[in-house]
TISEMI-978526 format. One record per residue (C-alpha): residue number from 1; residue in one letter; x, y, z. Coordinates in pm, whole numbers, plus 50000, padded with zeros to 5 digits. Example, Ala and Ser with C-alpha at 12.3 -4.5 7.8 and 13.67 -1.06 7.14 Angstrom:
% TISEMI-978526
<site k="1" r="a" X="51230" Y="49550" Z="50780"/>
<site k="2" r="s" X="51367" Y="49894" Z="50714"/>
% end
This chain:
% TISEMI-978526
<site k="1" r="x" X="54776" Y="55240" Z="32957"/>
<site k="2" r="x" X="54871" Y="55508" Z="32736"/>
<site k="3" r="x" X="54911" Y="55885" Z="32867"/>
<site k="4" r="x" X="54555" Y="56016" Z="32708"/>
<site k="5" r="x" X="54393" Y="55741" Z="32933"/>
<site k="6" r="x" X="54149" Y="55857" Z="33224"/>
<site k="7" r="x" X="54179" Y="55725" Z="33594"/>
<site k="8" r="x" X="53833" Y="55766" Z="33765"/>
<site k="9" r="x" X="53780" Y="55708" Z="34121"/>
<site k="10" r="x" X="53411" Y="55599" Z="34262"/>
<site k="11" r="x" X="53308" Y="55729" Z="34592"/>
<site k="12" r="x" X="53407" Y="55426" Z="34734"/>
<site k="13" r="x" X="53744" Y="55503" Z="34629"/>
<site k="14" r="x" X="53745" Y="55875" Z="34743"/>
<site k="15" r="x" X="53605" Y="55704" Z="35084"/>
<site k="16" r="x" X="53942" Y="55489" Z="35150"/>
<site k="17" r="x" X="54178" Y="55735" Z="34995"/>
<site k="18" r="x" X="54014" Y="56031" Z="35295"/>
<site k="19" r="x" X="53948" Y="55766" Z="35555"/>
<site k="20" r="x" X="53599" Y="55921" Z="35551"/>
<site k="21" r="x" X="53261" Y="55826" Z="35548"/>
<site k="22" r="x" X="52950" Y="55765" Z="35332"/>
<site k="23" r="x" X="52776" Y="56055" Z="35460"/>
<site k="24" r="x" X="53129" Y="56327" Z="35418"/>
<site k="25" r="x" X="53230" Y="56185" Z="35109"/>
<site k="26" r="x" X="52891" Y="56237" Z="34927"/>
<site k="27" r="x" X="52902" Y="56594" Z="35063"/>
<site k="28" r="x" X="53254" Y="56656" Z="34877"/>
<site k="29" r="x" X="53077" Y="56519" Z="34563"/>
<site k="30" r="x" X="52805" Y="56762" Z="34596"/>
<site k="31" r="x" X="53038" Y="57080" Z="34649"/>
<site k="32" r="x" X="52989" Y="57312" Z="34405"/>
<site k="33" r="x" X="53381" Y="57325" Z="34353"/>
<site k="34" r="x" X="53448" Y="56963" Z="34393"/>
<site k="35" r="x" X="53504" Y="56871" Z="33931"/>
<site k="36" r="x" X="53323" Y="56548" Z="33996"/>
<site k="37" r="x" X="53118" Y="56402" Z="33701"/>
<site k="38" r="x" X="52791" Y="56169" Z="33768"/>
<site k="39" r="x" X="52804" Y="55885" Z="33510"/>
<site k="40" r="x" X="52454" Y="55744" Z="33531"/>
<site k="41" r="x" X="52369" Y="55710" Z="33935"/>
<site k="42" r="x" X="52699" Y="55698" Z="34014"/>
<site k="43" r="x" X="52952" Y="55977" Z="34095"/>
<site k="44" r="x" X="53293" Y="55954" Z="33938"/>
<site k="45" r="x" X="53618" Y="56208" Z="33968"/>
<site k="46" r="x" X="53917" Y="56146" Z="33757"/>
<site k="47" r="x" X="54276" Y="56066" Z="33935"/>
<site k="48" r="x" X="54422" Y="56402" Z="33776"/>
<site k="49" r="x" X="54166" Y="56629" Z="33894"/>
<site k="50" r="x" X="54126" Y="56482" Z="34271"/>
<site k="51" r="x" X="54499" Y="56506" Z="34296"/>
<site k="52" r="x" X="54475" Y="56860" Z="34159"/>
<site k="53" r="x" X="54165" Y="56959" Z="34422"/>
<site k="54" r="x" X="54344" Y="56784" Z="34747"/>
<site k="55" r="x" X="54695" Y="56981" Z="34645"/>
<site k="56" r="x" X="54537" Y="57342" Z="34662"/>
<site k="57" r="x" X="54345" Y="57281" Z="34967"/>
<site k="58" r="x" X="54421" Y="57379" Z="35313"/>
<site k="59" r="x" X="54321" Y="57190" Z="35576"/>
<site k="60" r="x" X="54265" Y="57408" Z="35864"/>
<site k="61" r="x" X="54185" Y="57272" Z="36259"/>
<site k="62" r="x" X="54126" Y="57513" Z="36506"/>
<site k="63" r="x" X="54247" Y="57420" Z="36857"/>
<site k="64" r="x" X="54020" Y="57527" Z="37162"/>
<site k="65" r="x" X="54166" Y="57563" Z="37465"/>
% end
């Protein structure tokens, strides 16, 4: 593959990459900030811009005592 060439990942991919479900993963695809495209019925993001997303987001869990 040459460098102009696009990597998308499905939502089956974004599932196994997370370790998340069908339900959480369609959620992320349906932020308003997540730069998904839908192709047809089906949701696609490319490689470069869900490694570009997951790097300038902070996880955050809150402990309760």
């Amino acid at each position: 593959m040459g460098n102009n060439d696009l990597i998308f990942y499905t939502t089956a991919d974004i599932r196994k990459i997370l370790g998340i479900g069908n339900k959480t993963c369609l959620d992320l695809f349906h932020r308003a900030d997540f730069p998904c495209v839908k192709i047809g019925k089906s949701f696609k993001i490319t490689k470069d811009k869900f490694n570009e997303y997951v790097s300038t987001r902070r996880i955050l869990s809150e402990v309760h005592d």
